[in-house]
N, CA, C and O of each residue as an XYZ file, in Angstrom:
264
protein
N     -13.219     23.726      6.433
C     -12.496     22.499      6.127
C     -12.983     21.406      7.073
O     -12.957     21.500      8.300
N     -13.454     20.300      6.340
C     -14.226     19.250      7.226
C     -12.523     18.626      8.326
O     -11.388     18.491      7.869
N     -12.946     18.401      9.658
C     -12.799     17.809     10.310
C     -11.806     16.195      9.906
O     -12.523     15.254      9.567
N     -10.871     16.027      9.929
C     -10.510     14.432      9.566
C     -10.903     13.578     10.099
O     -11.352     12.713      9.348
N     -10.990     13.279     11.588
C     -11.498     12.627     12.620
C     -12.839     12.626     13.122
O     -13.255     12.092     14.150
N     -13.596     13.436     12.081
C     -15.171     13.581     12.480
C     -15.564     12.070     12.567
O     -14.608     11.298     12.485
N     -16.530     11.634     12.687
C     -17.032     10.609     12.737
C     -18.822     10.217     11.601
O     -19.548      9.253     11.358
N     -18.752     11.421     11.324
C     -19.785     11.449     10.048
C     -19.214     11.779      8.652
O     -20.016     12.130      7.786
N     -17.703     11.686      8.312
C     -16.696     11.935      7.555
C     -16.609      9.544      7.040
O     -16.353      8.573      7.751
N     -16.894      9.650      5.894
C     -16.627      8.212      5.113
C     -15.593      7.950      4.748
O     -15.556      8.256      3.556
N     -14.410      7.430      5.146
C     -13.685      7.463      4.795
C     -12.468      6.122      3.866
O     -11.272      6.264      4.123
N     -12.774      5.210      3.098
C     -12.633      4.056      3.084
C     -10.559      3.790      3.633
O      -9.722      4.680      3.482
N     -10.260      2.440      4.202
C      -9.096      2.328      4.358
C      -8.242      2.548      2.862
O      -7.158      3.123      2.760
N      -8.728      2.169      2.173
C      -8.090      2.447      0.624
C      -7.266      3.977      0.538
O      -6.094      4.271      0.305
N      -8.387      4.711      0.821
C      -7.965      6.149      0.365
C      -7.807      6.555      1.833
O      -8.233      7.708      1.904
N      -7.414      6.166      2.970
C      -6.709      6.918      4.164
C      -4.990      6.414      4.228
O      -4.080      6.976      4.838
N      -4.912      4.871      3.175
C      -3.333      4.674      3.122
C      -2.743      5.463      1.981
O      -1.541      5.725      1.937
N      -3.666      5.866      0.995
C      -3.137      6.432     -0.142
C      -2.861      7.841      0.262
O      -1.844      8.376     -0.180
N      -3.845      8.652      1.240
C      -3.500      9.979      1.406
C      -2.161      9.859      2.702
O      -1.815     11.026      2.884
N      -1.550      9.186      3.374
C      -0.596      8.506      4.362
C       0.573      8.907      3.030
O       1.434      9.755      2.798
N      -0.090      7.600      2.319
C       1.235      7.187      1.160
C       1.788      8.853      0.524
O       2.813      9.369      0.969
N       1.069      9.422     -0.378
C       0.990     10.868     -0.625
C       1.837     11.713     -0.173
O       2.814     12.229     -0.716
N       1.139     11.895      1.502
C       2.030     13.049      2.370
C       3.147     12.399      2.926
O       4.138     13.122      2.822
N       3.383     11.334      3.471
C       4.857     11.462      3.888
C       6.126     10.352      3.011
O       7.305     10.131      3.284
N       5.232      9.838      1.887
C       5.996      8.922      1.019
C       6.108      9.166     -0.122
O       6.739      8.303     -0.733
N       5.755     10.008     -0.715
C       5.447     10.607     -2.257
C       6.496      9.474     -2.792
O       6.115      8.394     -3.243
N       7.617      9.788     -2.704
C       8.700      8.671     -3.551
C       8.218      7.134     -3.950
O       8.842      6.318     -4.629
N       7.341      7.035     -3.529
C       6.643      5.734     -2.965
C       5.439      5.616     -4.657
O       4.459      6.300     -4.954
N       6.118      4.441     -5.421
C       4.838      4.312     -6.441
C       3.766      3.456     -5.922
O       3.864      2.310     -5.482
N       2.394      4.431     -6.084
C       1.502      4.129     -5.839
C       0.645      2.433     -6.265
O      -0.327      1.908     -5.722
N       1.207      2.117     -7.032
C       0.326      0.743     -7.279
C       1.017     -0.145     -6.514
O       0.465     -1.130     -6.023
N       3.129      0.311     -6.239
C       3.601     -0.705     -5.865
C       2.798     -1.330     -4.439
O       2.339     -2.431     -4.137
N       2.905      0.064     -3.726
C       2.222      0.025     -2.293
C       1.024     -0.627     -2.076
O       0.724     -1.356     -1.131
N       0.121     -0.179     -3.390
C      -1.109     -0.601     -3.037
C      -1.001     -2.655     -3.186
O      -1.498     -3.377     -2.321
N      -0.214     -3.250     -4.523
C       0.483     -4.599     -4.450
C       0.710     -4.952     -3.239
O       0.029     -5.782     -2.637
N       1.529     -4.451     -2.851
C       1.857     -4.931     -1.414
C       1.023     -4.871     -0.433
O       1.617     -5.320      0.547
N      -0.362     -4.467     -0.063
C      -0.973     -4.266      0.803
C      -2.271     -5.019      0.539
O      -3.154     -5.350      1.330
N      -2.165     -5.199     -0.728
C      -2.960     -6.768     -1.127
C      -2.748     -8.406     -1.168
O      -3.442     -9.421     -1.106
N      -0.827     -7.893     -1.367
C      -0.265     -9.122     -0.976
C      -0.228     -9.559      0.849
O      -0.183    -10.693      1.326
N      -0.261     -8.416      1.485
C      -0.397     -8.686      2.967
C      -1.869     -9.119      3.678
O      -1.899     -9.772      4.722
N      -2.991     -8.701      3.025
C      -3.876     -8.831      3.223
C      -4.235    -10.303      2.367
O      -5.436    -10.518      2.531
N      -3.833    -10.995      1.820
C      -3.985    -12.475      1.303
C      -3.635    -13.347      1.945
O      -4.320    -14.331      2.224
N      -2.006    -13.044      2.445
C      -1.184    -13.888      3.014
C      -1.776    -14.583      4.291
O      -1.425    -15.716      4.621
N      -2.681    -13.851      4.979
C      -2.933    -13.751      6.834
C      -1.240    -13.945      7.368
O      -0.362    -13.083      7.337
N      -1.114    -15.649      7.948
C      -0.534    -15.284      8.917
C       1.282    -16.169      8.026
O       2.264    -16.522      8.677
N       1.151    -16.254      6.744
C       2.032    -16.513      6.432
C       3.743    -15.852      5.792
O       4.285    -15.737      4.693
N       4.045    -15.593      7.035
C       4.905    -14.578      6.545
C       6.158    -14.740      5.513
O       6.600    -13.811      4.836
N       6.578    -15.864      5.509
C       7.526    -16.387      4.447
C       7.204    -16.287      3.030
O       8.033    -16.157      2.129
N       5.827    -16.363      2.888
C       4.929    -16.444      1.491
C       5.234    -14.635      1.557
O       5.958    -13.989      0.800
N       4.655    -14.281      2.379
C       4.529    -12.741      2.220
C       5.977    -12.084      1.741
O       6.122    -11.184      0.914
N       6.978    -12.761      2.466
C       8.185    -11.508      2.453
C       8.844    -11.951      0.440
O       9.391    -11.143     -0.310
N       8.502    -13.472      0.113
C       8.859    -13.654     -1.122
C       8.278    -12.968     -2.283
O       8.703    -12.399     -3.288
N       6.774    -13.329     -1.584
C       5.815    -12.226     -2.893
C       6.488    -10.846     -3.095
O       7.124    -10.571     -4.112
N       6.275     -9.863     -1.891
C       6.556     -8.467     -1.707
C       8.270     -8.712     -2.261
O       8.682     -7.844     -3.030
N       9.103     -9.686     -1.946
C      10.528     -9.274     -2.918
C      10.570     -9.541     -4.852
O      11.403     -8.964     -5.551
N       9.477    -10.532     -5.439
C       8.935    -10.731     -6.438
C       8.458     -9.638     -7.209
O       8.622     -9.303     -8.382
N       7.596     -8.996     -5.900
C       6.761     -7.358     -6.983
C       7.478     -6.543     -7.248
O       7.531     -6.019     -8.361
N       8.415     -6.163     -5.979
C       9.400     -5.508     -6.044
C      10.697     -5.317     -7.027
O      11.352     -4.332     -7.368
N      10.773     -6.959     -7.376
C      12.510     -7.376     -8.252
C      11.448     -6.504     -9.909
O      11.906     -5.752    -10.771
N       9.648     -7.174     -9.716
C       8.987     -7.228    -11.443
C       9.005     -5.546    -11.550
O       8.836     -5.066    -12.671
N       9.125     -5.003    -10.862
C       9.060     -3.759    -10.845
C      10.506     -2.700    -11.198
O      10.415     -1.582    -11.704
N      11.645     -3.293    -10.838
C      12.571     -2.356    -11.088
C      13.207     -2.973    -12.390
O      14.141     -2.495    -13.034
N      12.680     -3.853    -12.585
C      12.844     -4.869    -14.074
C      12.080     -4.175    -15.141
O      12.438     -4.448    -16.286
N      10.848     -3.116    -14.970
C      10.553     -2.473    -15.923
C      10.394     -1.137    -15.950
O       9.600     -0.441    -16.584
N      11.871     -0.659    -14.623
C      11.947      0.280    -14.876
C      12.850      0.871    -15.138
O      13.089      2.077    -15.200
N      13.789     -0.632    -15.425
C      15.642      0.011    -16.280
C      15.466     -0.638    -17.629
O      16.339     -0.522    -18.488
């Protein structure tokens, strides 16, 4: 079994939050997370923009799931 922390192991940030997300968040839908971690990574340093977006994806989301 390869090593996690090897350093000749490729590992992109994409798929080290998704295997994170996986093991200790399963409950956690995967696109929402990944939304949100695109919305944080847009924002830089604007956090007011950020916390409205992330409550926006969040509200469009349980809106199609009742």
């Amino acid at each position: 079994m390869p090593d996690p922390a090897s350093p000749t192991r490729e590992v992109s940030l994409p798929d080290t939050m998704e295997r994170i997300r996986a093991e200790r968040f399963p409950h956690l839908d995967r696109d929402l997370v990944r939304e949100i971690l695109r919305l944080h990574a847009e924002s830089g340093s604007a956090m007011q923009g950020l916390s409205r977006a992330v409550d926006e994806v969040i509200a469009a989301r349980l809106g199609e799931s009742v």
